[in-house]
N, C-alpha and C positions, 0 to 999 in steps of 0.2 A: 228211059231208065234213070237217067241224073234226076228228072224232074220229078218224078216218083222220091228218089232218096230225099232229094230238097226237099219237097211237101210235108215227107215223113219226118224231118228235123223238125221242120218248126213247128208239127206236131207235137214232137216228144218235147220239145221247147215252151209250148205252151202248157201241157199238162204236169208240166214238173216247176214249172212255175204258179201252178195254182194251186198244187199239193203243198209246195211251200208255206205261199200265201194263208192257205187254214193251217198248217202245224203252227204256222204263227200267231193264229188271230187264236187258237183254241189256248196257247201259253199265256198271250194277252185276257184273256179273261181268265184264267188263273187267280183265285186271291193271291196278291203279295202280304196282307196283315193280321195275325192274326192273334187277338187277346182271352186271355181264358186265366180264371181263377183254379186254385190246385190244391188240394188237405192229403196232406200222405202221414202217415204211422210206420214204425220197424219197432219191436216191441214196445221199449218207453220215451220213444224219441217222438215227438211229433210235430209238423211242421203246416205252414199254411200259407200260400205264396200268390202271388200275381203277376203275370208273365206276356210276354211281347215278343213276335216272333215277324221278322220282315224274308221275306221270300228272297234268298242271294243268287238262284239258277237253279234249271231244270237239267234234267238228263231224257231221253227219248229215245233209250235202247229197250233192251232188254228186262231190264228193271223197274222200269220209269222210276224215278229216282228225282225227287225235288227235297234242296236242300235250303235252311234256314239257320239264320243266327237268333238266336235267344235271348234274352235278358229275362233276368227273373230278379224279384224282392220279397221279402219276406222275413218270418217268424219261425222260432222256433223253441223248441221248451224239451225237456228231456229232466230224469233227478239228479239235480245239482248245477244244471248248465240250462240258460235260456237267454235271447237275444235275437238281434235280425242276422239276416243272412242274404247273401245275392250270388247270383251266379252268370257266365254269360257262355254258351253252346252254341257249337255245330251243331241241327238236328239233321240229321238223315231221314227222308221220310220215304219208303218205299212201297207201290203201287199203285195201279192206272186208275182204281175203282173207288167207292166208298171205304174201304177196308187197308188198314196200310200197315206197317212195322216201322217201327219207330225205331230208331238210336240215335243217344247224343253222347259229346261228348265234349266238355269244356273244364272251368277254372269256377270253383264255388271259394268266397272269402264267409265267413263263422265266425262272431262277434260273440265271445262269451260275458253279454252283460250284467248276469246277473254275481259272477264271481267278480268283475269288473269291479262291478259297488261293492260288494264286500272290502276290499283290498281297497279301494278309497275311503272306505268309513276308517279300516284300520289304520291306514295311514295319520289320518287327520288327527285320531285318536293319540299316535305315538308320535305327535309332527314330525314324519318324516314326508319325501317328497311323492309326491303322487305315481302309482305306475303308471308305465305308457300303456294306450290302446292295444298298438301292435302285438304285446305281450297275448294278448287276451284276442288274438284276431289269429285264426288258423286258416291257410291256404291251400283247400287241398278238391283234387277232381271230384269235377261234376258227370255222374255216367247216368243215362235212360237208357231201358231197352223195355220198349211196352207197344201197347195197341192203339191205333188209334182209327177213329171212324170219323171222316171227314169229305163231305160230295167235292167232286174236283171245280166246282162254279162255286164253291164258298159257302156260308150259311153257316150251322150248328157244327163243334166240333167238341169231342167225344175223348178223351183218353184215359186208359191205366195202364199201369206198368210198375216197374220197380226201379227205385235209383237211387243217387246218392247225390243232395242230401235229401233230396224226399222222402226217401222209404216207399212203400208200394201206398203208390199214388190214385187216385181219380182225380180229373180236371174236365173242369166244363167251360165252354167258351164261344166265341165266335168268330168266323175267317172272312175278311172283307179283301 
């Protein structure tokens, strides 16, 4: 009877050690990088961005749940206001399949360059001193909540959705 129990330990010892072993080796191929180009619209706002996403950990419950930091750059134009813009996000991405839900949620900075120059020309005009930047730079949440289509071994990656500052977006890219 012990020798039965013993056997069966290092049974249930070895196969829970190689269960391990693939949950791991399946997260290790996982892409960590992913780059995609992005044009989103909200009535007359429109924006056009380039974006970098590194893999910061997975989840492997319920959810499946992998999560990413973002960086984004970018343009934007709307009437009366245009200039770059950047942002940087938590993305939530959730599901095990091609198919996933997205949510982020971060800190977007908004360069209104083009009132920027106006108010420099004026300046120069009346010599008085030039305004600061900051004036002209607004800090405010970056939120996604969209779809996105992405194979979990990497490749072509798919999204739309709606955000802030994007507006309802499409982006195309690639996950290495």
């Amino acid at each position: 009877m012990k020798k039965n129990i013993t056997l069966l330990l290092i049974v249930l010892a070895f196969v829970g050690c190689s269960t391990q072993v693939s949950g791991q080796d399946s997260l290790k191929t996982q892409p960590k990088n992913i780059i995609y180009a992005s044009a989103g619209t909200l009535g007359l706002w429109f924006t056009a961005s380039a974006n970098y996403e590194r893999k910061l950990f997975s989840t492997d419950n319920k959810f499946y749940a992998n999560y990413y930091l973002r960086a984004c750059a970018g343009a934007s134009a709307s009437w009366g206001a245009d200039g770059p813009y950047g942002s940087l996000s938590l993305q939530g991405v959730y599901g095990a399949k091609k198919s996933h839900l997205e949510l982020g949620l971060g800190l977007s900075a908004l360069f209104d360059k083009g009132n920027y120059d106006n108010d420099i020309s004026y300046a120069n005009y009346f010599n008085e001193p030039d305004p600061s930047r900051g004036d002209y730079t607004d800090w405010l949440p970056a939120v996604t909540i969209g779809y996105r289509y992405q194979r979990p071994m990497g490749g072509i990656v798919f999204r739309t959705g709606i955000g802030f500052p994007d507006g309802a977006y499409l982006s195309l890219g690639l996950a290495f």
